[in-house]
C-alpha positions as a Markdown table, in Angstrom:
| # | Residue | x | y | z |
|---|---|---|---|---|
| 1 | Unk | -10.7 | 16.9 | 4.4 |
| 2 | Unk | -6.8 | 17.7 | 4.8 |
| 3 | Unk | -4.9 | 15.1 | 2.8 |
| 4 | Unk | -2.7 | 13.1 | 5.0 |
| 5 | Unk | 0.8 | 13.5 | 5.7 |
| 6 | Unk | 2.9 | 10.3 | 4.3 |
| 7 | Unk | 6.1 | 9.3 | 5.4 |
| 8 | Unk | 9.1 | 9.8 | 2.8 |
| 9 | Unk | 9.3 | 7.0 | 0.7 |
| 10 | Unk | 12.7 | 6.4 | 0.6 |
| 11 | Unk | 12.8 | 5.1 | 4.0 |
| 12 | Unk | 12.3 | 1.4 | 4.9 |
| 13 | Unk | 9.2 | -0.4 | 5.7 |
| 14 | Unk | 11.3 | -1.3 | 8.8 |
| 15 | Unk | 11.7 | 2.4 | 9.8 |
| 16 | Unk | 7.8 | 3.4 | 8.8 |
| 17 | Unk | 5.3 | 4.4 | 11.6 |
| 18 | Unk | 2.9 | 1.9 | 12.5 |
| 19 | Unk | 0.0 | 4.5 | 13.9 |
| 20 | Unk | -1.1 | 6.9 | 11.6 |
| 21 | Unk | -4.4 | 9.2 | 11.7 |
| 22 | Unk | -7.2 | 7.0 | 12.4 |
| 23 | Unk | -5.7 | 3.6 | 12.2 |
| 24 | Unk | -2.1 | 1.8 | 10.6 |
| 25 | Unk | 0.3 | 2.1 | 7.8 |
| 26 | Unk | 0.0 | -1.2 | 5.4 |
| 27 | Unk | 2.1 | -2.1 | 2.9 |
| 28 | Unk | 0.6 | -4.2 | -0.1 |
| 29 | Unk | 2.6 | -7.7 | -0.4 |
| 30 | Unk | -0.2 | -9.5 | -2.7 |
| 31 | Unk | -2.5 | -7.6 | -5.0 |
| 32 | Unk | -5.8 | -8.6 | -5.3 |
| 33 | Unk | -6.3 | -10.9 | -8.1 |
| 34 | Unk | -2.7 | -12.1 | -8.1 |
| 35 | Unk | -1.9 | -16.2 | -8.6 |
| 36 | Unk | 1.7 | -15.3 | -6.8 |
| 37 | Unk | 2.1 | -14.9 | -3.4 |
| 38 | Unk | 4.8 | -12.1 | -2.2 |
| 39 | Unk | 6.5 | -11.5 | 0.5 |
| 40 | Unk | 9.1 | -9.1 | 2.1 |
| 41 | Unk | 12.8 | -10.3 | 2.1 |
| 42 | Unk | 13.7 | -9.4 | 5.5 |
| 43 | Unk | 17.5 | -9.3 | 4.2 |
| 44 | Unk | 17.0 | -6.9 | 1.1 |
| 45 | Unk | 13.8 | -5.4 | 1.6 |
| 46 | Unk | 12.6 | -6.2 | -1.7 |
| 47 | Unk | 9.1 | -7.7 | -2.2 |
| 48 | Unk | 9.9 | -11.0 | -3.9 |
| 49 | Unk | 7.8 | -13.6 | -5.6 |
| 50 | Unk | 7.5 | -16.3 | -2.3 |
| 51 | Unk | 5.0 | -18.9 | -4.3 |
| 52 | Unk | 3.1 | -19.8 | -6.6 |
| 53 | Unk | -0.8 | -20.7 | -5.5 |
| 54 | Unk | -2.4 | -23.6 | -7.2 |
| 55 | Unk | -4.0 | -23.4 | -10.7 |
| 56 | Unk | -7.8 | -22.0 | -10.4 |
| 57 | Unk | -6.4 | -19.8 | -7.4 |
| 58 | Unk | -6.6 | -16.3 | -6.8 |
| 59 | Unk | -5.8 | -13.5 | -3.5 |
| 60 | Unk | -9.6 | -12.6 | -3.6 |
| 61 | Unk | -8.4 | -9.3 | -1.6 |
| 62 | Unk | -4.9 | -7.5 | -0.9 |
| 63 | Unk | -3.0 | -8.8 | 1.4 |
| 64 | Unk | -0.2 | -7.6 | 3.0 |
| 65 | Unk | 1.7 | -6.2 | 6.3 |
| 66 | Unk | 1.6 | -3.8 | 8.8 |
| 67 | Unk | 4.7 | -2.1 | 9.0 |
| 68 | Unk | 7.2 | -1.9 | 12.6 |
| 69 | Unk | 4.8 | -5.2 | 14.0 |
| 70 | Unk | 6.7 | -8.5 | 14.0 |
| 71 | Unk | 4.1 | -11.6 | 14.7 |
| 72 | Unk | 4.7 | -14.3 | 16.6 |
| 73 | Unk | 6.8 | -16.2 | 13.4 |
| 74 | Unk | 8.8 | -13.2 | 13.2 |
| 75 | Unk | 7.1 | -12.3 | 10.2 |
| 76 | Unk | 5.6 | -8.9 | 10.0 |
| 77 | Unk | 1.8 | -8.8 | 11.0 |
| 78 | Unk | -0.3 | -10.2 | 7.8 |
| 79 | Unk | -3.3 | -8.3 | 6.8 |
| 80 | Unk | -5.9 | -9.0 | 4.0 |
| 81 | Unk | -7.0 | -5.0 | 2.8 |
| 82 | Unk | -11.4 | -5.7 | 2.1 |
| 83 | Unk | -11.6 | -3.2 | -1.0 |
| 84 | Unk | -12.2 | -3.9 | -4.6 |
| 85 | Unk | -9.5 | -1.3 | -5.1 |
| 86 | Unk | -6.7 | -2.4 | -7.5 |
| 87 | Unk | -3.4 | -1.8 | -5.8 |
| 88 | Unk | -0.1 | -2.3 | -6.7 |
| 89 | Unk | 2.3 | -4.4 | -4.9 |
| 90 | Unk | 4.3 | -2.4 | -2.4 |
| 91 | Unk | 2.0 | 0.8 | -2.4 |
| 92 | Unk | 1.8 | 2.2 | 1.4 |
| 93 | Unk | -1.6 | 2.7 | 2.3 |
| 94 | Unk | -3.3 | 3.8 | 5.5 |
| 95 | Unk | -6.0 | 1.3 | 6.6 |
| 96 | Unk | -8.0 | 0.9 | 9.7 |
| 97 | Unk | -8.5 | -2.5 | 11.2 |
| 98 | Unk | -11.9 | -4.5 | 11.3 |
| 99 | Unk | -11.7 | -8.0 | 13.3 |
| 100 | Unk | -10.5 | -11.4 | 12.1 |
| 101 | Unk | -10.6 | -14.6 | 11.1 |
| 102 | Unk | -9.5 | -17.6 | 13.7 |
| 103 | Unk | -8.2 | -20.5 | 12.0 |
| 104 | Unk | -6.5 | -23.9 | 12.5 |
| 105 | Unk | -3.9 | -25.5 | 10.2 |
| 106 | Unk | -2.2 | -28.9 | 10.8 |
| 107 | Unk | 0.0 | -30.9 | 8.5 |
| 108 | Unk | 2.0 | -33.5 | 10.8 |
| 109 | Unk | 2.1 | -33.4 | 14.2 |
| 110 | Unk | -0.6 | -30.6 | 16.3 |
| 111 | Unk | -2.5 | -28.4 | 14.8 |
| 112 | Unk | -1.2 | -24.6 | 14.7 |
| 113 | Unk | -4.0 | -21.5 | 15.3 |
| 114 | Unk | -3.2 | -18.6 | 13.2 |
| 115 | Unk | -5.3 | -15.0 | 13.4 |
| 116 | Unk | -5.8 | -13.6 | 9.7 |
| 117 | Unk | -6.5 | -10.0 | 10.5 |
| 118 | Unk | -9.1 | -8.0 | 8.1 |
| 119 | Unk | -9.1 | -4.2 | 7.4 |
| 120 | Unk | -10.3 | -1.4 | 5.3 |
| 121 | Unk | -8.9 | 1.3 | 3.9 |
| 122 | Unk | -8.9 | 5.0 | 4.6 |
| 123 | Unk | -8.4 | 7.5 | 1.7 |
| 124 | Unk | -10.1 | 10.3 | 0.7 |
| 125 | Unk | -12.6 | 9.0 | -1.9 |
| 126 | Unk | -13.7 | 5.2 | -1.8 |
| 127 | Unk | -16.7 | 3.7 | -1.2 |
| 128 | Unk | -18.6 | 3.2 | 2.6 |
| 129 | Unk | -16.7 | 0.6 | 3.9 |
| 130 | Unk | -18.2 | -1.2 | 6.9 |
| 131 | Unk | -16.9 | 0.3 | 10.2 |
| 132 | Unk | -17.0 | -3.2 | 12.3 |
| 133 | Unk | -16.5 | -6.7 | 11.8 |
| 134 | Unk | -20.0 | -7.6 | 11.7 |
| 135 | Unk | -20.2 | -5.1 | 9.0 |
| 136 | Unk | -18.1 | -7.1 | 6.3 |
| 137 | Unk | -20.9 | -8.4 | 4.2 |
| 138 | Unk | -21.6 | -12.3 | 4.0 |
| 139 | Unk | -20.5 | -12.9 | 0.9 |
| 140 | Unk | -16.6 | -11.3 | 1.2 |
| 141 | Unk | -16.4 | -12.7 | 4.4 |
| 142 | Unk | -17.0 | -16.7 | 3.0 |
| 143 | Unk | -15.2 | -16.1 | -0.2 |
| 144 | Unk | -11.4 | -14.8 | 2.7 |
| 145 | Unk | -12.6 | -18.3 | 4.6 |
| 146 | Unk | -12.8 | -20.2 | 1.6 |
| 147 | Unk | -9.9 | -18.8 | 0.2 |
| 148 | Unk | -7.8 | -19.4 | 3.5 |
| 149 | Unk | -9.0 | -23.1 | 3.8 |
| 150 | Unk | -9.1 | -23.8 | 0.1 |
| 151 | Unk | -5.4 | -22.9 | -0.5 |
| 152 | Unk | -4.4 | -25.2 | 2.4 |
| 153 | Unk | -5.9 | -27.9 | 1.4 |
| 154 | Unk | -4.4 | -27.5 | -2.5 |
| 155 | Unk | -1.4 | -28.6 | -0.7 |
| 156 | Unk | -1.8 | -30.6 | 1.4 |
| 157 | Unk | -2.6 | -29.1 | 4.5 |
| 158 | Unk | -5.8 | -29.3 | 6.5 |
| 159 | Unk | -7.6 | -25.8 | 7.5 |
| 160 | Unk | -10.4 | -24.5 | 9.4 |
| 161 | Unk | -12.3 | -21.5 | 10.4 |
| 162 | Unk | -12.2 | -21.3 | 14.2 |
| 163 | Unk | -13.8 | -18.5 | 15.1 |
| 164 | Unk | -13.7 | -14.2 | 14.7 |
| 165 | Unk | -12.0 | -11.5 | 16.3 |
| 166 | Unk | -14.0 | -8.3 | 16.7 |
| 167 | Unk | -11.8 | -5.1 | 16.7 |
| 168 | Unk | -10.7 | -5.4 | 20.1 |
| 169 | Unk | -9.4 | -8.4 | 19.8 |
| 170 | Unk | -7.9 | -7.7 | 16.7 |
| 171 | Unk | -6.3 | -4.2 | 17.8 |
| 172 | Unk | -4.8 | -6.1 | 20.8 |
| 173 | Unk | -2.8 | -8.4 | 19.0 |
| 174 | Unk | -1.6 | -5.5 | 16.5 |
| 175 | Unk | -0.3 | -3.8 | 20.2 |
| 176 | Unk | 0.9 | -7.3 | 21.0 |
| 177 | Unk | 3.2 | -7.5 | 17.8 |
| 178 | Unk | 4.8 | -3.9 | 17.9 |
| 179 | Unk | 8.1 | -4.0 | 18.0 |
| 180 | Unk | 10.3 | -2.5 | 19.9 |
């Protein structure tokens, strides 16, 4: 297998490819096992500490973006990466897009639906990672909709699992949020 060719990584997430080889650039926000949740500040650049999840909580997977898509809250396009992989916060990574979760939050007022998108990655050498959303065992798919639900509801906010998105679905709104 020929190893992939990266963009230079002294350019901005801002000016990085989405499409690459087989499926999208994604840029690591949150490592996997963090207690902070990070974010991108849209005026620097710089991955900053955005809050801090409730005691007992932990990102169960990655999560992050994928780059040159902006989502309906002009936010780039969230992504939680399925791999036990440890990977550093603000590693570029090439990942190929599984399905989703549908979900419903509410606080005051009407409830808001938000799609949590769900990929894998695509290196070289990693283990067989399922090629479909129906493919993402049981057990990491409850532990992403607990996690979801669970962390709304630590403050404050009711959360539910809606539904999934298969691939389609979940490629389309990745098409829907490229930006211009």
């Amino acid at each position: 297998m020929v190893e992939p060719d990266y963009p230079e990584m002294n350019e901005s997430i801002d000016n990085i490819s989405l499409y690459v080889a087989g499926g999208y650039n994604f840029a690591v926000e949150t490592p996997r096992g963090s207690q902070t949740q990070n974010a991108r500040d849209a005026e620097t650049g710089v991955l900053r500490a955005k809050k801090l999840l409730a005691v007992g909580f932990a990102f169960p997977f990655s999560f992050g973006f994928l780059g040159s898509t902006q989502a309906d809250e002009g936010d780039p396009l969230k992504v939680s990466l399925l791999t036990d992989a440890d990977l550093p916060m603000g590693s570029l990574l090439r990942c190929r897009v599984l399905g989703g979760i549908a979900t419903q939050k509410s606080s005051v007022g009407p409830a808001k639906c938000y799609n949590r998108l769900m990929a894998v990655l695509l290196l070289l050498a990693q283990d067989d990672p399922p090629y479909e959303f129906v493919g993402i065992p049981p057990d990491k798919l409850k532990d992403v909709e607990d996690f979801f639900v669970a962390c709304q509801a630590a403050v404050g906010k009711a959360a539910k699992i809606v539904g999934h998105l298969d691939k389609s679905e979940a490629q389309s709104i990745v098409r829907e949020a490229v930006r211009p």
